[in-house]
C-alpha positions as MATLAB code, in Angstrom:
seq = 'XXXXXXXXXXXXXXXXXXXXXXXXXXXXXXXXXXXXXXXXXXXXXXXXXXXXXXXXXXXXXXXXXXXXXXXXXXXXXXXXXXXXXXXXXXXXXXXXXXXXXXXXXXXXXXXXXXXXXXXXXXXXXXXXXXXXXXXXXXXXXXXXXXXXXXXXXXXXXXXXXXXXXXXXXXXXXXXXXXXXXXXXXXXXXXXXXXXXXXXXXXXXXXXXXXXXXXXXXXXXXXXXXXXXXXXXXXXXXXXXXXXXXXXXXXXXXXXXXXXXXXXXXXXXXXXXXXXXXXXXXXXXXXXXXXXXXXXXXXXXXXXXXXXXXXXXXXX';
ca = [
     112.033  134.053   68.067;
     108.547  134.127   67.638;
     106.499  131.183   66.722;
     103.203  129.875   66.859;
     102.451  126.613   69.369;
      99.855  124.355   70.206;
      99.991  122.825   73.408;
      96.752  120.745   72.588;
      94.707  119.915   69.738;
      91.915  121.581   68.667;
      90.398  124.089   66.072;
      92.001  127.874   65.539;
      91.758  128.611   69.412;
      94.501  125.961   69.948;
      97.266  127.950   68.256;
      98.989  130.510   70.231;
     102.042  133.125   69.533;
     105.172  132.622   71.908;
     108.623  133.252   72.347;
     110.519  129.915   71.069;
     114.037  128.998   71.746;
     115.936  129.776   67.521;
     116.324  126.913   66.043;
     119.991  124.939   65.928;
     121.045  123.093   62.700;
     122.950  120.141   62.936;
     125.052  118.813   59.804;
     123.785  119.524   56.068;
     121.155  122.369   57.454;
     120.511  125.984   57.286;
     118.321  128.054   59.422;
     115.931  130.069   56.995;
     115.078  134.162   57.987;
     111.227  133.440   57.157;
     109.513  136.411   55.124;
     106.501  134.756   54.168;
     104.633  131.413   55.625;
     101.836  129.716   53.595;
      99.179  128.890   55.249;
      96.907  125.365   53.506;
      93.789  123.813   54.644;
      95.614  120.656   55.747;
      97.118  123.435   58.668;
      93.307  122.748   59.929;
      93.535  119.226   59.947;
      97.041  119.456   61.738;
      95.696  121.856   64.829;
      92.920  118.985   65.398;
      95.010  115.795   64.476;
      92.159  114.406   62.320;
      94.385  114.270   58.648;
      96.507  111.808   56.996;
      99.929  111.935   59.052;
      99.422  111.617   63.227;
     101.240  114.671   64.784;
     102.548  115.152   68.157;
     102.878  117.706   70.471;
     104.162  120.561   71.120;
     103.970  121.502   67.921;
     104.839  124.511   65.360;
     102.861  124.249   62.282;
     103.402  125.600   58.775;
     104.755  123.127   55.790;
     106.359  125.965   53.440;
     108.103  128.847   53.890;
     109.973  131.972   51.417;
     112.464  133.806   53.175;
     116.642  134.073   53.265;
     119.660  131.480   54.150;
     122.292  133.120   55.771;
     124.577  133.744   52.698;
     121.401  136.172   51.668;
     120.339  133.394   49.020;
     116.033  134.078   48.728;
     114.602  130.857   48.717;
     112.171  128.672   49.346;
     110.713  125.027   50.924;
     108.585  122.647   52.213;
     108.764  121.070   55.443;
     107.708  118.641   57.693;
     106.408  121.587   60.135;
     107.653  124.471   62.033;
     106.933  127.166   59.384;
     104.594  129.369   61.708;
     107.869  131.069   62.802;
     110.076  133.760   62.378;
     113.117  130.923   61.463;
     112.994  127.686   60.416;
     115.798  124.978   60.236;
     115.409  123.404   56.559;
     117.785  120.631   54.910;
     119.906  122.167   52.253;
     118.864  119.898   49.630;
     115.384  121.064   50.363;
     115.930  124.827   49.755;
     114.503  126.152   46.291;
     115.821  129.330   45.296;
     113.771  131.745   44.426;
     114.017  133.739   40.568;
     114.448  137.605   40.841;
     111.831  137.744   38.744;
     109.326  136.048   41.390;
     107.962  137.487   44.687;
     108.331  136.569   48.765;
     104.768  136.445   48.369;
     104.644  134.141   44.804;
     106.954  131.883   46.574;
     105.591  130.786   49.298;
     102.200  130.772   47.675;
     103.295  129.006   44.850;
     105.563  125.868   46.316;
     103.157  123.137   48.038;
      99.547  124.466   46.193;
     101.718  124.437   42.591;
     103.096  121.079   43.174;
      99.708  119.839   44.413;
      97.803  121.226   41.211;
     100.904  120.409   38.731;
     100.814  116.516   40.226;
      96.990  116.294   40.253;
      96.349  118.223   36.530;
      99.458  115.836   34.922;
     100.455  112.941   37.154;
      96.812  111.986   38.418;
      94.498  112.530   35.851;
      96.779  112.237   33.262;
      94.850  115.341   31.228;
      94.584  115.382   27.854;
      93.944  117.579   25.191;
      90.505  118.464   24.367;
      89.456  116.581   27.705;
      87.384  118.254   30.064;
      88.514  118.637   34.018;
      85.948  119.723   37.039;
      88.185  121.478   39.550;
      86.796  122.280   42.948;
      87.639  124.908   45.626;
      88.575  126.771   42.227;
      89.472  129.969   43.220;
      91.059  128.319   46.108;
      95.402  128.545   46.444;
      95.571  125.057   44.572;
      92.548  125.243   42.269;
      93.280  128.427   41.032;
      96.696  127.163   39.494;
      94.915  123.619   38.512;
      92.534  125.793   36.526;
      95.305  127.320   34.409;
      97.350  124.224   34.743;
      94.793  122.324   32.975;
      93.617  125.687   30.210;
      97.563  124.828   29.684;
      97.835  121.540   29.189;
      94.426  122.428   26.460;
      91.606  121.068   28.365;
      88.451  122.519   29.046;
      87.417  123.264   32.303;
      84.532  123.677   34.417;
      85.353  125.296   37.693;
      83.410  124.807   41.448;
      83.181  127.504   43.744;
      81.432  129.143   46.307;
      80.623  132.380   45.216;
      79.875  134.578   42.231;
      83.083  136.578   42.926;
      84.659  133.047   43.211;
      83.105  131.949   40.085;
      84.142  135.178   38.204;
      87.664  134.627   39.770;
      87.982  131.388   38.292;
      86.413  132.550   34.580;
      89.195  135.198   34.663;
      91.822  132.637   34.969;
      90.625  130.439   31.915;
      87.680  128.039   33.469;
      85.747  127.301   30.334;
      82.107  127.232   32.476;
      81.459  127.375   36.481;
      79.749  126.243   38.863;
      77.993  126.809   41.703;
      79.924  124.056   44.458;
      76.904  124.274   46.767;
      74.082  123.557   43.763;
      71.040  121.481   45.416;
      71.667  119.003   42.718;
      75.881  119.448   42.193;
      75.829  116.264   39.728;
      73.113  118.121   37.055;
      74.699  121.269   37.246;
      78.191  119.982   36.732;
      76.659  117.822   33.355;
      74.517  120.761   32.160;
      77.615  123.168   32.723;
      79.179  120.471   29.875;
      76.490  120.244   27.974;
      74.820  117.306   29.052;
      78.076  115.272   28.447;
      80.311  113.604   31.311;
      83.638  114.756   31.963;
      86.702  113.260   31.844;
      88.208  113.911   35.193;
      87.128  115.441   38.604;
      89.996  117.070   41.196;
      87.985  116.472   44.299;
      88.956  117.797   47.817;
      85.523  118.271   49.609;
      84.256  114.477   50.371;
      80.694  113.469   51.310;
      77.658  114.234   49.226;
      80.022  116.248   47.092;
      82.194  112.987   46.427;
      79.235  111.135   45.676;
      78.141  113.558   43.266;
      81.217  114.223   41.010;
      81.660  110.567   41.048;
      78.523  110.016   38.716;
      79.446  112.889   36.649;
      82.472  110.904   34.836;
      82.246  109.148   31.498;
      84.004  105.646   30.675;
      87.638  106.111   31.755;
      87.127  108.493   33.455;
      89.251  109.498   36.685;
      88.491  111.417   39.977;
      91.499  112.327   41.727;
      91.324  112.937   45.842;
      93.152  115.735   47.381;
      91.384  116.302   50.511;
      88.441  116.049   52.774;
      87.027  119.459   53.733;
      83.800  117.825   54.812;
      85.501  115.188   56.985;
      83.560  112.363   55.666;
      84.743  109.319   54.718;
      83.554  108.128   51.412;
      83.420  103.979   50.326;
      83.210  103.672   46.091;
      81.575   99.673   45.087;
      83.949   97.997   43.002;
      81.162   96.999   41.246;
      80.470  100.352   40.437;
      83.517  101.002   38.899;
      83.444   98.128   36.812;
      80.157   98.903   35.476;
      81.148  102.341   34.373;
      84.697  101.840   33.716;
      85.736  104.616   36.277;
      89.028  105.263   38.336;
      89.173  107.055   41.763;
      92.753  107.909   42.628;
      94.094  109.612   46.001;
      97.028  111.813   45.966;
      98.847  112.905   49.152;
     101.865  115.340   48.028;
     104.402  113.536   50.480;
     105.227  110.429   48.807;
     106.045  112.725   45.760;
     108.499  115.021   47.386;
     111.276  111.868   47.634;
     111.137  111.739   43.613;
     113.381  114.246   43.902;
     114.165  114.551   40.318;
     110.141  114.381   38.898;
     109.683  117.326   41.885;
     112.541  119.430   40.175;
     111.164  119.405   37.070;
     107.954  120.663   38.259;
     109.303  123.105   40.288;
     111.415  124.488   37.292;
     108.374  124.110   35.589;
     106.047  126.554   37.675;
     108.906  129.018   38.700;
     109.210  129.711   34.985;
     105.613  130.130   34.287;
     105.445  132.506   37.225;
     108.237  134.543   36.522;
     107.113  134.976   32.659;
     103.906  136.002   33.628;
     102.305  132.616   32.211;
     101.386  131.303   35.696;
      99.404  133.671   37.953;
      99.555  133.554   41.657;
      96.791  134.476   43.640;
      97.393  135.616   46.908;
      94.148  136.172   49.060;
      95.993  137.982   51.949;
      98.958  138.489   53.823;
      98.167  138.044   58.108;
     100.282  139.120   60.586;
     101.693  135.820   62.854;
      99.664  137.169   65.678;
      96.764  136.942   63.859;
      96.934  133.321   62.550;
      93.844  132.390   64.181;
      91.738  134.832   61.889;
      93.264  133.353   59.270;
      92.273  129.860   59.885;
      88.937  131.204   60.762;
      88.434  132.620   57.197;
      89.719  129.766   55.261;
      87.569  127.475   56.759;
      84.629  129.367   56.751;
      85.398  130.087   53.051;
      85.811  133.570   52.913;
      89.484  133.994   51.400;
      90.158  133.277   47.481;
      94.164  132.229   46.594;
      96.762  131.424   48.991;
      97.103  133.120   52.262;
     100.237  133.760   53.960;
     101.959  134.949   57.254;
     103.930  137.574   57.993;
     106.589  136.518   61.084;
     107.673  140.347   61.076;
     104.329  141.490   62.063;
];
């Protein structure tokens, strides 16, 4: 089959296509035709070994996947790794099937990101009505769903983003105000954008100066929930600083939800519905051949994509 492996760490260079050996399931596994692969910004961190979980090589990357078992069931899952392929050996517990009424391309754009923004928007910062939410990377695979997650769950919300189209994106999909994510002063813009008022809670995945900034933007009880670190910069929060303003920071790292098994049904029910009654929108920013995974790397991190982007193993 073909695949894509890295022999070494290293940035978008590092990953090349091969023939692989098909993979063999043992006991209680399928193998899984892949149609679509998603492709996340913690793929990044995985080719240069510089995220949360150490990997080892030779690897296949590629944590979700939409495609067929062998009984022709469409479904879907996350995984450890090895979704950069044309088939992937996945548990059967972990397979997800997939509604008629919902896409290849919805899918596998939809599993990991909606989980992430359903967990962050509910579980995390605990949003309440009439509360107001700063979502970054808005228009991003994850922050686009947080933002109509959180329009949802009847907060208001001011969106981050890169770009005017990315701002406009984000407007479109119920942000109540935007913001420019690379503003000089990103802690004045993100209180003037609420009228001079802190917010309630901050979904922050960028680190650094950015961290710093949202930080000072919540009001008492407020909560800023980390979901990455784009920047790679670690950030250190005074305790003393919390206590004086009666703020929370909270991390949140989607793998020591998936073995609540029952919490992670619900959600998944949850967002499958939504999508397939046209409540939920998926936005998918482009669909790359496997031989061209590099490029697509490249254009997520240099911010030049807007949704989810996926593979395509047949091309």
């Amino acid at each position: 089959m073909k695949a894509i492996r890295i022999e070494k760490f290293g940035g978008p260079e590092v990953m090349d296509l091969v023939e692989a050996p098909d993979p063999t399931p043992t006991d209680g596994e399928v193998v899984v035709d892949v149609a679509r692969a998603g492709v996340n910004f913690a793929d990044t961190h995985v080719t240069r070994n510089d995220y949360l979980a150490e990997q080892s090589l030779p690897l296949i990357p590629g944590g979700e996947v939409a495609g067929r078992a062998p009984d022709g069931r469409r479904v879907a899952a996350l995984l450890a790794g090895g979704g950069y392929a044309e088939r992937v050996v996945v548990p059967e517990g972990w397979l997800v099937p997939i509604p008629d009424a919902v896409s290849d391309d919805q899918a596998a754009a939809l599993l990991l990101a909606g989980l992430t923004a359903h967990a962050l928007v509910h579980r995390c910062a605990r949003l309440q009505r009439g509360e107001t939410i700063v979502v970054q990377a808005a228009a991003g695979g994850t922050g686009s769903l947080a933002v109509q997650l959180a329009k949802r769950a009847g907060g208001r919300v001011i969106a981050l983003a890169s770009s005017p189209d990315k701002r406009e994106l984000a407007s479109r999909l119920g942000a109540d105000a935007t913001v420019d994510s690379r503003a000089e002063d990103l802690k004045d813009a993100i209180l003037a954008a609420n009228d001079g008022r802190q917010v309630d809670a901050v979904l922050e995945m960028t680190g650094g100066a950015s961290f710093e900034a949202c930080l000072r933007t919540l009001a008492p009880f407020g909560r800023q929930v980390i979901f990455g670190n784009a920047s790679r910069e670690q950030n250190e929060v005074s305790t003393g600083h919390l206590l004086r303003n009666s703020r929370a920071v909270i991390g949140f790292w989607l793998v020591h939800l998936i073995p609540r098994r029952g919490e992670v049904a619900e959600m998944v029910a949850d967002l499958l519905g939504a999508v397939a009654s046209g409540e939920l929108e998926v936005i998918v920013g482009g669909v790359y051949p496997l031989s061209e995974v590099r490029r697509a790397h490249e254009d997520l991190a240099a911010r030049r994509t807007t949704g989810k982007l996926l593979l395509d193993p047949a091309l």
